[in-house]
C-alpha positions as CSV (number, residue, x, y, z in Angstrom):
1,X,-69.6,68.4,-18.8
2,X,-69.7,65.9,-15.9
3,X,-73.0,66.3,-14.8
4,X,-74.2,66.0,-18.4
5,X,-72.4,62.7,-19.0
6,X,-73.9,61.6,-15.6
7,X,-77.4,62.8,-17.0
8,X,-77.4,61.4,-20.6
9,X,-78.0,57.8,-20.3
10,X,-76.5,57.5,-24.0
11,X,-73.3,59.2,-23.8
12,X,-72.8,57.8,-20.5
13,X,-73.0,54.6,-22.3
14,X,-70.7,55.3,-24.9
15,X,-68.3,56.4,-22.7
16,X,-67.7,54.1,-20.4
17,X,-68.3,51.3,-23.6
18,X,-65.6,53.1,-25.4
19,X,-63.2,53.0,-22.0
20,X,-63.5,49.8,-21.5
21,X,-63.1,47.9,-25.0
22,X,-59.9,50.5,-25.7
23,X,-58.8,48.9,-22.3
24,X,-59.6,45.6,-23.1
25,X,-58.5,45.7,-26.4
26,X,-54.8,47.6,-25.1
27,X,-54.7,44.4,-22.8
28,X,-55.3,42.3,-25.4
29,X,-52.7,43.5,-27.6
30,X,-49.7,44.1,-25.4
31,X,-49.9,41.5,-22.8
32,X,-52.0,38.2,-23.5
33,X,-50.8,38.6,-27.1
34,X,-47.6,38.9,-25.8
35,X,-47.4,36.7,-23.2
36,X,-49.7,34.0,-24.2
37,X,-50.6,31.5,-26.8
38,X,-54.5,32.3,-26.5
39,X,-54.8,33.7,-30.1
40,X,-53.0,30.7,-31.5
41,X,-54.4,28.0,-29.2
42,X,-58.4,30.0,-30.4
43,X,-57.5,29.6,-34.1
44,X,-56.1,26.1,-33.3
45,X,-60.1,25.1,-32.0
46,X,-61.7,27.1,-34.6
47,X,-60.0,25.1,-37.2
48,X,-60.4,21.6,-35.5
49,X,-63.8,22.5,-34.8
50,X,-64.7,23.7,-38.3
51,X,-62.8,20.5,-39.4
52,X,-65.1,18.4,-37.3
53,X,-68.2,19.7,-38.8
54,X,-67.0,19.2,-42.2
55,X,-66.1,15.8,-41.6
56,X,-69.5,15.2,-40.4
57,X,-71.2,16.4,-43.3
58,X,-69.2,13.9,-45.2
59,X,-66.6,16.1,-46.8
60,X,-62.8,14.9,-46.6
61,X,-60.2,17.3,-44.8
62,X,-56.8,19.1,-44.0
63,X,-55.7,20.8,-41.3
64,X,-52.8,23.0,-41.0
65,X,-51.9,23.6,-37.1
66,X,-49.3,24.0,-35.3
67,X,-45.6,26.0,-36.5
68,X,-46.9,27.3,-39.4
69,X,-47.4,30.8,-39.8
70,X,-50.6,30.1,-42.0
71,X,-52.9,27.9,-39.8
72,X,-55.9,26.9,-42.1
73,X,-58.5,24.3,-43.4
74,X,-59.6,23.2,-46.2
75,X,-61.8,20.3,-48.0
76,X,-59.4,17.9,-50.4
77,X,-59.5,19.0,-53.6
78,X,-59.6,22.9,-52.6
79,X,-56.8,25.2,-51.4
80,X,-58.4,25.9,-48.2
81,X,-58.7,28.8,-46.3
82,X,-56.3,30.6,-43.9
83,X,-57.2,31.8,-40.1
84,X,-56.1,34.4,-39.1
85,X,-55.4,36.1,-35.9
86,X,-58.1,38.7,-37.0
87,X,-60.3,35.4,-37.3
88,X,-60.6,34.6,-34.0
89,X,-63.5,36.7,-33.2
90,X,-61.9,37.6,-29.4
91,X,-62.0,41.6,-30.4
92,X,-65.5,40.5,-31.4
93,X,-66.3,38.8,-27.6
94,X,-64.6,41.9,-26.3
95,X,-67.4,44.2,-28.3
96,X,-70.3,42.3,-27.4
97,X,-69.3,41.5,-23.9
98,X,-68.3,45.4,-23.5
99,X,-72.2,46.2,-25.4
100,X,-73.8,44.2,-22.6
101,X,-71.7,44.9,-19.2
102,X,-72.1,48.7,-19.9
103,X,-75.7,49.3,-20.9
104,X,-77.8,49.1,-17.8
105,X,-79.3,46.0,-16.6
106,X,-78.7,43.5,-13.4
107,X,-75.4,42.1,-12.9
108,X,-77.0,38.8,-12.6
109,X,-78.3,38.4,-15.6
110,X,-75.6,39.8,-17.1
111,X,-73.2,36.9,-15.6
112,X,-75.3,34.2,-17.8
113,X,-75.9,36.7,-20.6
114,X,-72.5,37.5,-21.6
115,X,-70.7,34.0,-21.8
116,X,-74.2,32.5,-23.6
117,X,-74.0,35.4,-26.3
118,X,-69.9,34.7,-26.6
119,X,-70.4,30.8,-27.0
120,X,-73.0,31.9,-30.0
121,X,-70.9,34.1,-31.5
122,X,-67.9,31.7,-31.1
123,X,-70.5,29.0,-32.7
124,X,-71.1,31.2,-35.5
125,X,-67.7,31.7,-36.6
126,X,-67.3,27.7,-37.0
127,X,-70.0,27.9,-39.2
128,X,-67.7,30.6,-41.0
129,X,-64.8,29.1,-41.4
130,X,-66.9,25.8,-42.4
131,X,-69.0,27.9,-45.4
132,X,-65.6,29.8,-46.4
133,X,-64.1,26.1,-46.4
134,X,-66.7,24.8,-48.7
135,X,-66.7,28.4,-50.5
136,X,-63.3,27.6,-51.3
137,X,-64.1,24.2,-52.4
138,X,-67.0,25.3,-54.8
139,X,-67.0,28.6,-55.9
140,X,-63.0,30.2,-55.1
141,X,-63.6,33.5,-57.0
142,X,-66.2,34.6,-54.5
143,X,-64.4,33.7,-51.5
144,X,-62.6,36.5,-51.1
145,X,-65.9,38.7,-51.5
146,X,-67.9,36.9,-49.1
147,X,-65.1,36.4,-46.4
148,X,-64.6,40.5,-47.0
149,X,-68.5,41.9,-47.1
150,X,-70.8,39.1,-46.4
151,X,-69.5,37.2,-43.3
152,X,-68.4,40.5,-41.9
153,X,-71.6,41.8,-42.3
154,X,-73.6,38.8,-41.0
155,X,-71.4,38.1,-38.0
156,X,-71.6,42.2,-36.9
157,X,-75.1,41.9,-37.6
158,X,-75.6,38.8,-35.0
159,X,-73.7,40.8,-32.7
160,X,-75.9,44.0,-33.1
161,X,-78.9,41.5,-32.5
162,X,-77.9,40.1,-29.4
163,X,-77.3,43.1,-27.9
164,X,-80.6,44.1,-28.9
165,X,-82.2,41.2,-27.1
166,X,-80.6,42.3,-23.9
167,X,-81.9,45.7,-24.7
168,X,-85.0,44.9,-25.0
169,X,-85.5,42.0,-23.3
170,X,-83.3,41.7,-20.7
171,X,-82.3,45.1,-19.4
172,X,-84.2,46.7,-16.5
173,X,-84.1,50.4,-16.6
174,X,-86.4,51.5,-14.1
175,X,-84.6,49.5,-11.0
176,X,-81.1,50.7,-12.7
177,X,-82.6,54.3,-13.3
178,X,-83.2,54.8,-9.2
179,X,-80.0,53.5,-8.3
C-alpha cells in the first residue's frame, strides 16, 4: 500500500492534500477560532472593504461591526446582507493554498504563488459581498439563490482555475519527478 501511494503521483496528492487541509482546518477550528479574533477581525475588512467599493460607485451605506452577532452591509434603502463566519473565505485560502503546496512544483514559486492566488480570491469575495449588497438592494427574492448556488459556484470555480494555472503553468514535473 506504501509503495503504491509513493508510486501514484495522484493518490499521493490526495493524500497528503487531504492531511493537510483536515489539519489545517482542525487548527483552524479549535485554536485560532478559539483563541483569536481572526474570523471576526476578516469579516470586519470584508465588510469595510465591500463598504468602500459601494461608496465609490456612488451608492449610500451601513455597516454593522463590532458586538453584534450579525455583522453585515447593506445599501440604504435595502435590508442588507449578513457575513458570516462561513463568509470569510479562510477554509477557502486553506483549500487553495493546500491545492498548490501539495501538487508538485518549486517551493519558490510556490512562496509568490500562494499569497497572490489568496489576495485574488480574498478580492473576489469583496466583489461578493458588494453584488449580494446591491442584490439585496434590487432584486431581494433572488438573493438568497444566488448567495446559495451562484456565488458558491463562481468562487469554487475561480479556485478550481487557479489551481489549474499552477498546474499547467507553473508546476515543473520533470525536476520534481527525479527528486
Amino acid at each position: 500500500m506504501l509503495d503504491t501511494l509513493k508510486q501514484n503521483r495522484f493518490l499521493k496528492f490526495l493524500v497528503s492534500a487531504s492531511v493537510i487541509y483536515v489539519s489545517l482546518y482542525l487548527i483552524h477550528e479549535f485554536i485560532i477560532k478559539k483563541h483569536t479574533h481572526i474570523d471576526h477581525d476578516f469579516i470586519k475588512h470584508i465588510i469595510l472593504s465591500s463598504d468602500k467599493v459601494l461608496i465609490w460607485l456612488g451608492y449610500d451605506t451601513f455597516t454593522r461591526i463590532g458586538d453584534t452577532d450579525y455583522p453585515g452591509i447593506g445599501i440604504d434603502g435595502s435590508d442588507g446582507v449578513w457575513v458570516g463566519a462561513s463568509c470569510n473565505a479562510l477554509t477557502l485560502f486553506f483549500l487553495f493554498a493546500v491545492f498548490v503546496f501539495a501538487y508538485p512544483g518549486h517551493q519558490k514559486s510556490k512562496w509568490w504563488f500562494i499569497p497572490l492566488g489568496i489576495l485574488a480570491i480574498h478580492i473576489l469575495n469583496i466583489l461578493r459581498v458588494v453584488a449580494l449588497a446591491l442584490l439585496s438592494l434590487y432584486n431581494p427574492g433572488i438573493l438568497d439563490f444566488n448567495h446559495t448556488y451562484t456565488f458558491t459556484f463562481i468562487v469554487y470555480a475561480f479556485i478550481f482555475f487557479l489551481w489549474m494555472t499552477w498546474v499547467n503553468k507553473f508546476s515543473n514535473r520533470t525536476t520534481d519527478a527525479k527528486k
